[in-house]
C-alpha positions as CSV (number, residue, x, y, z in Angstrom):
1,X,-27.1,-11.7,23.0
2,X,-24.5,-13.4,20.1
3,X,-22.1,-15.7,21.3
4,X,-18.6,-15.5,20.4
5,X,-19.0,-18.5,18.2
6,X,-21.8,-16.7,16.6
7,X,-20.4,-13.9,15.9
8,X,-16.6,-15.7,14.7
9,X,-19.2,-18.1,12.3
10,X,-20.7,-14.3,10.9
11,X,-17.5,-13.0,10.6
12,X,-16.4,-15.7,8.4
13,X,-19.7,-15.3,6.0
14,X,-18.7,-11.9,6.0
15,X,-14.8,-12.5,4.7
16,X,-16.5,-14.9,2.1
17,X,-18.7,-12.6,0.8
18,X,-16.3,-9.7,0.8
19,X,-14.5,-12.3,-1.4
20,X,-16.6,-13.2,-3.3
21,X,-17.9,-9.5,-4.1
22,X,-14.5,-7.7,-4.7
23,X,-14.7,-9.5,-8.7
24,X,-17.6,-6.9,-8.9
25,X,-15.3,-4.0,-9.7
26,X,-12.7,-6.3,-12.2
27,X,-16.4,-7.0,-14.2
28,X,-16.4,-3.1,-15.4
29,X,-13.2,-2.8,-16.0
30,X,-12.7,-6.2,-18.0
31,X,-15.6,-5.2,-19.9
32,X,-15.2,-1.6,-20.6
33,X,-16.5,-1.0,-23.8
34,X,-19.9,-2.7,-23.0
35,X,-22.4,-0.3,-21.2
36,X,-23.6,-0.1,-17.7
37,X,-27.1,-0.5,-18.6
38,X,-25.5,-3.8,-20.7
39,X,-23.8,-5.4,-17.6
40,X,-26.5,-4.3,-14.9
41,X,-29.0,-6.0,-17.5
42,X,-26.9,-9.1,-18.2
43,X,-25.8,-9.7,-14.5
44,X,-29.1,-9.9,-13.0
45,X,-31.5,-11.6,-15.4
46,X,-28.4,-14.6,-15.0
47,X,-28.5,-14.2,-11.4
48,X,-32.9,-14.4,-11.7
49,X,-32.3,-17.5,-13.7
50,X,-29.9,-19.6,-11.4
51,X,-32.4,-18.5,-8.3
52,X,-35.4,-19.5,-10.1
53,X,-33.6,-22.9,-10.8
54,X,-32.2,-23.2,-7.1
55,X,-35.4,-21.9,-5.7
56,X,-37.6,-25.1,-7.4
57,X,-37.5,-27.7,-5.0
58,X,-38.6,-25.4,-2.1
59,X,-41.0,-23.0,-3.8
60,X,-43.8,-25.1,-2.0
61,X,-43.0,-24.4,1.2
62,X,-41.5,-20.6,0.5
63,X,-44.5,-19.7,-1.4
64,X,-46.8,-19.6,2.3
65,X,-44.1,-17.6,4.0
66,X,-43.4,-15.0,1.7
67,X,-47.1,-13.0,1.1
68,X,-47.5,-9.8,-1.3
69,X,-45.7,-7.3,1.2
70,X,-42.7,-9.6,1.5
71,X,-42.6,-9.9,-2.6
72,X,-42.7,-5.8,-2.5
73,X,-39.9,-5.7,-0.1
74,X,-38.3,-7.8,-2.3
75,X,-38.5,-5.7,-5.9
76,X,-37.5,-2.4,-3.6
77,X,-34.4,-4.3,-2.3
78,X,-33.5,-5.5,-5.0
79,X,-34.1,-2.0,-7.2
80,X,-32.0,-0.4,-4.3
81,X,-29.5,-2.8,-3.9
82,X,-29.0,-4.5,-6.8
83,X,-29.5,-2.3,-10.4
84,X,-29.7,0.7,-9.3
85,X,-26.4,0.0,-7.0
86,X,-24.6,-1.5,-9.6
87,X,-24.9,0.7,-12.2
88,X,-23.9,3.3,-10.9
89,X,-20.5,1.1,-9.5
90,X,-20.4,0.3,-13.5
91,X,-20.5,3.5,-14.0
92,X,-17.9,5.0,-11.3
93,X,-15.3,2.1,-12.9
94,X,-16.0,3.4,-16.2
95,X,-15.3,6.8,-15.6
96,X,-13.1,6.6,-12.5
97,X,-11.7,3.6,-12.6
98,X,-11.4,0.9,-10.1
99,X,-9.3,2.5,-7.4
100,X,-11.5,5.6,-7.4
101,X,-14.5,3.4,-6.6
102,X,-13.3,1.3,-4.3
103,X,-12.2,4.3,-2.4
104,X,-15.9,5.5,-2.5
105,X,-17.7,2.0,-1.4
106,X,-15.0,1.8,1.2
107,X,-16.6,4.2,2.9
108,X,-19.5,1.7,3.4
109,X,-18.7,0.4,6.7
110,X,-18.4,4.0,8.1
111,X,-21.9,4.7,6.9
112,X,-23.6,1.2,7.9
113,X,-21.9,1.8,11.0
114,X,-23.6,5.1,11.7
115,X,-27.0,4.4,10.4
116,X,-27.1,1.1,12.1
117,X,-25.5,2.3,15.5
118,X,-29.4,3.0,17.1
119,X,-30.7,-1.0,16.2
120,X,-31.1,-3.5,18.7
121,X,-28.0,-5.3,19.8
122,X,-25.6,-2.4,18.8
123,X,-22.2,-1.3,20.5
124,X,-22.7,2.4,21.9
125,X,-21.0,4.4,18.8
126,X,-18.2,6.0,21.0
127,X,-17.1,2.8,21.6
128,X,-16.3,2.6,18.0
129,X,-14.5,5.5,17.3
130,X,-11.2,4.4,16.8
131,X,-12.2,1.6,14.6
132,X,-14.3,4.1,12.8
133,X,-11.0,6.8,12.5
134,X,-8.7,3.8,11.3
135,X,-11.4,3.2,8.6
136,X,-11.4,6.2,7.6
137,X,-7.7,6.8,7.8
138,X,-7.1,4.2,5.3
139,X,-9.8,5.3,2.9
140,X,-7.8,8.4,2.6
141,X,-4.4,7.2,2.2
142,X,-6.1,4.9,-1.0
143,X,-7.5,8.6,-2.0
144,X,-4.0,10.3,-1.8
145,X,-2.1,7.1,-3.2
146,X,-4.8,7.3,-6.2
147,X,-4.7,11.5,-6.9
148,X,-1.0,11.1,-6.5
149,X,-0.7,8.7,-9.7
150,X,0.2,9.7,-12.9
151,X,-2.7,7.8,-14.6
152,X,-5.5,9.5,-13.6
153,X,-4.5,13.0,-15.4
154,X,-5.9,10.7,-18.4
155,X,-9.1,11.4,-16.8
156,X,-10.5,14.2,-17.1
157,X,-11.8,16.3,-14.0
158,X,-15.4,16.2,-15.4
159,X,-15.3,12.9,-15.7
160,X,-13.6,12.2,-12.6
161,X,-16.2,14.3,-10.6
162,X,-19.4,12.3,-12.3
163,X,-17.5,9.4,-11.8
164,X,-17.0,9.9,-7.8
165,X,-20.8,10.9,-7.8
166,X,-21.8,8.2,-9.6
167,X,-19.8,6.0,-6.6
168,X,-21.2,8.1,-4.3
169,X,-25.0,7.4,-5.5
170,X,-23.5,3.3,-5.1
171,X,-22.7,4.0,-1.4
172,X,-26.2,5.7,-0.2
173,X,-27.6,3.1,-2.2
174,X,-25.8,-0.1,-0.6
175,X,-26.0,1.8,3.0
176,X,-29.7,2.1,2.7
177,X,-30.0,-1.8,1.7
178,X,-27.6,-3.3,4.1
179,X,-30.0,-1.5,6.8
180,X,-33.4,-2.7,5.6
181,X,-32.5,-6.1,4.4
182,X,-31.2,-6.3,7.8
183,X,-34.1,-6.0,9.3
184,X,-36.3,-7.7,7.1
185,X,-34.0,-10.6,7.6
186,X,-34.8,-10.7,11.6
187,X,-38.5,-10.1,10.5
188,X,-38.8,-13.4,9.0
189,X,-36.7,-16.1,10.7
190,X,-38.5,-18.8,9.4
191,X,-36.8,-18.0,5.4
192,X,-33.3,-19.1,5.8
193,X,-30.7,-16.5,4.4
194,X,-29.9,-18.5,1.3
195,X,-33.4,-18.6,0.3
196,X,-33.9,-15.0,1.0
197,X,-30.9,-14.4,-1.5
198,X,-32.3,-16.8,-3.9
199,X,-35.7,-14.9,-3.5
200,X,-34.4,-11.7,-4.0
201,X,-32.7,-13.1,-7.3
202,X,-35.6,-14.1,-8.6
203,X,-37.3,-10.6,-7.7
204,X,-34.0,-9.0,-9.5
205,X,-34.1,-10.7,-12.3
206,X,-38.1,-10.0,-12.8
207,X,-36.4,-6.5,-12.9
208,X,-33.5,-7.0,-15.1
209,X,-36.6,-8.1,-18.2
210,X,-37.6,-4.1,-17.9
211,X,-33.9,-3.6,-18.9
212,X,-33.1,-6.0,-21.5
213,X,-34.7,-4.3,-24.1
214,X,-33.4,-0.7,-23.4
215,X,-29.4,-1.9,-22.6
216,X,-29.4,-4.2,-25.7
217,X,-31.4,-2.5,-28.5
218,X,-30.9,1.2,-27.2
219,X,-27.8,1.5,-25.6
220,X,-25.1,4.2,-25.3
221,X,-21.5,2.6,-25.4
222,X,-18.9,5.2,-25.6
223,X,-15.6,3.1,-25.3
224,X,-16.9,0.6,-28.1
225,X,-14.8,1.3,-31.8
226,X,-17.6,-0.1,-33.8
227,X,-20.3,-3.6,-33.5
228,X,-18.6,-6.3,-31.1
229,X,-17.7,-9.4,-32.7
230,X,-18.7,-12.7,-31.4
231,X,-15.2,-13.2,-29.1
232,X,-16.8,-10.1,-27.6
233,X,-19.9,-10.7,-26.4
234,X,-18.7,-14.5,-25.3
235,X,-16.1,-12.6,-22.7
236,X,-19.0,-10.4,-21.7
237,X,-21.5,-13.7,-21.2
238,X,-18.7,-15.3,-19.2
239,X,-17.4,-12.6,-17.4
240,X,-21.2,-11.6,-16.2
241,X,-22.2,-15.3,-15.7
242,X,-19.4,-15.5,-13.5
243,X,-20.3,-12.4,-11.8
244,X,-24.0,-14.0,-11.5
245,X,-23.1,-16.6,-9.7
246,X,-20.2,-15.9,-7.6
247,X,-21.1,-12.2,-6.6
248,X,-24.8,-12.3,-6.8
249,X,-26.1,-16.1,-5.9
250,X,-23.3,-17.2,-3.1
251,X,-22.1,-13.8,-2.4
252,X,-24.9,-12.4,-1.5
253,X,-26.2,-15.7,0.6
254,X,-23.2,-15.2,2.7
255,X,-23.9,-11.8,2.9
256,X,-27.7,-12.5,4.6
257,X,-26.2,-15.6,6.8
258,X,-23.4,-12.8,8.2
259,X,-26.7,-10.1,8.5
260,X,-28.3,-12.8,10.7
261,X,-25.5,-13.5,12.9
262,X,-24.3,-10.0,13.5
263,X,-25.2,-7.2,14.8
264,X,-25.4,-4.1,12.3
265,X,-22.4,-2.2,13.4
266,X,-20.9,-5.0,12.8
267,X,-21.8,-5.9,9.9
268,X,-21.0,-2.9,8.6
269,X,-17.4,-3.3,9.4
270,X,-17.6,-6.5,7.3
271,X,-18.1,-4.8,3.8
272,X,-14.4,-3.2,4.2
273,X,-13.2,-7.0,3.1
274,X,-14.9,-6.1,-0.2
275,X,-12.6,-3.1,-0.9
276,X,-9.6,-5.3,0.4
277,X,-10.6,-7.9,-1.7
278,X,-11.5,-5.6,-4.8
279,X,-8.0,-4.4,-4.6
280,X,-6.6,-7.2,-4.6
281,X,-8.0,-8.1,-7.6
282,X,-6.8,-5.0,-8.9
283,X,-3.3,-5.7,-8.4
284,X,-3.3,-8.8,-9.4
285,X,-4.9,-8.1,-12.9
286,X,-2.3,-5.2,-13.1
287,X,0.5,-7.5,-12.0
288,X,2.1,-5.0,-9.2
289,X,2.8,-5.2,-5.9
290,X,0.6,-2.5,-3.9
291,X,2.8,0.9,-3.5
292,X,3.6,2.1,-0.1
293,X,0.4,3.7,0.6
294,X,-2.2,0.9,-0.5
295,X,-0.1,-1.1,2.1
296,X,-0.5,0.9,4.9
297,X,-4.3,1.7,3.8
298,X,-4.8,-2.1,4.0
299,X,-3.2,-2.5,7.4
300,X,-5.2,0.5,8.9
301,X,-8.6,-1.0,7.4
302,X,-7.4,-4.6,8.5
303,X,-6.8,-2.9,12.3
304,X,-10.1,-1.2,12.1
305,X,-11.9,-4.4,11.6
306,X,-10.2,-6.3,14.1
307,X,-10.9,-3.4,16.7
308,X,-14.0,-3.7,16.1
309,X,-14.7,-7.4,16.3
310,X,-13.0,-7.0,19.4
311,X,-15.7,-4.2,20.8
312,X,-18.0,-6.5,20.0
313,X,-16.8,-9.9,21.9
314,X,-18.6,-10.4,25.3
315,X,-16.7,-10.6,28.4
316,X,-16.6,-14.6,29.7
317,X,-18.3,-14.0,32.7
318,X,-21.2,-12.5,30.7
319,X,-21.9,-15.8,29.1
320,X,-24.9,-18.2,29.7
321,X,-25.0,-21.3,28.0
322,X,-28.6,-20.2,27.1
323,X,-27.9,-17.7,25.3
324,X,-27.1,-19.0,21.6
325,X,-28.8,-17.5,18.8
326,X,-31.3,-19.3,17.8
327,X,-31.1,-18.4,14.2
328,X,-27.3,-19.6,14.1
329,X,-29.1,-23.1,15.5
330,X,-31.6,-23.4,13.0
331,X,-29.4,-22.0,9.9
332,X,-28.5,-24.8,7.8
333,X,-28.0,-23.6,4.2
């Protein structure tokens, strides 16, 4: 059983991360006339490179833990949750846009939630209804604020609809990694969560080398007038080492210390701070003020986390001091 220091310490990784995460969707959109293939490509082999680096001084003692099935689990992980995931998110923002997206991954606590509501350690799913409904409820005022904007008629409805399927490939994607890096986490307690994130970087960016050649030499970039110029691709280096780093490295290492400390439905609840945080972002880059609807879609997905953290908090007098999680004692990274 978590304690509810446990589970306030993996709610916190979970904010971070959420954080940390939500510059994912500015990426596309700041760089819009570079490909998808370009910034899945360029992310990842910067994010393989700073885990290598980071990796180094404990390689030694990783290398006995983590055999050939573990380094398997890895590259499908990282396929799954990593490129494949994020280019189709590129490509959702590119044909979409951001709000359109976001509305789409939103939906990823709903579906974490469900798949993860038969593990171990899980809150009975009618228990989480209402969170769930509140969830949803603000996903679709974010729908109706976004199809009620004059903007998007520049999109058109084919591009709209591969767009939403393209976020829609993002979301089984994510759902189906959040649920088996899950578990592999509580397979091996011994690899901390930090090094499992830097392990999976280095098994991403061992992936992102099959891509470098196709997304720089044979690449398809619609929005781009003509060859970029040098002031170009130095945004697009920044802009994707920043990504790297922030999204990839520490993101996703608070991301694998909040999998360890929470259960899955609640962990699932967790990824709605990357939509809050994503808009954000959004409206700060666009320098508004949310409209009526974004701020009542943030308040219901703000109340459905909190519900649910609260469905999730043991009653005092089912408390025993023995009952700390013993990965929270041993986590130090």
């Amino acid at each position: 059983m978590r304690t509810d220091r446990t589970i306030l310490a993996g709610i916190g990784c979970g904010v971070m991360a959420g954080a940390f995460w939500g510059v994912v969707f500015l990426g596309p959109r700041v760089l819009q006339a570079f490909s998808p293939l370009q910034l899945a490509a360029s992310r990842y082999l910067l994010y393989g490179l700073v885990s290598g680096v980071l990796i180094l001084p404990r390689w030694r003692l990783l290398k006995a833990q983590v055999g050939h099935g573990e380094w398997l689990a890895l590259l499908r992980l990282s396929l799954l949750g990593n490129i494949v995931y994020y280019i189709f998110l590129a490509s959702a923002v590119h044909l979409a846009g951001v709000a359109a997206t976001s509305l789409v991954i939103g939906l990823l606590p709903m579906a974490v939630t469900l798949v993860g509501s038969r593990e171990q350690g899980a809150v009975p799913l009618r228990a989480l209804i209402l969170p769930l409904s509140l969830g949803v409820a603000g996903v679709s005022l974010i729908g109706a604020d976004l199809m009620g904007r004059p903007g998007v008629g520049e999109i058109s409805v084919a591009e709209r609809f591969l767009g939403l399927a393209c976020a829609g490939g993002a979301l089984a994607c994510w759902t189906l990694y959040a649920v088996l890096n899950s578990r592999w986490l509580a397979r091996l307690p011994a690899v901390s969560a930090h090094d499992w994130s830097l392990l999976t970087g280095v098994a991403t960016g061992a992936l992102a080398l099959l891509l470098a050649l196709p997304a720089f030499l044979w690449h398809t970039t619609p929005n781009a007038a003509g060859p970029h110029a040098v002031g170009d691709w130095a945004l697009f280096w920044g802009v994707s080492a920043g990504v790297a780093i922030g999204a990839s490295v520490v993101g996703n290492a608070l991301w694998n210390r909040a999998s360890r400390l929470l259960p899955l439905t609640l962990v699932g609840q967790m990824i709605l701070f990357e939509t809050l945080f994503a808009l954000l972002y959004g409206f700060l880059w666009d320098t508004r003020w949310p409209t009526l609807l974004e701020g009542l879609a943030i308040l219901a997905l703000v109340a459905s986390v909190g519900l649910c953290v609260g469905r999730h908090q043991r009653r005092p007098e089912d408390a025993a001091p023995e009952a700390v999680c013993p990965e929270a004692a041993s986590e130090a990274t």
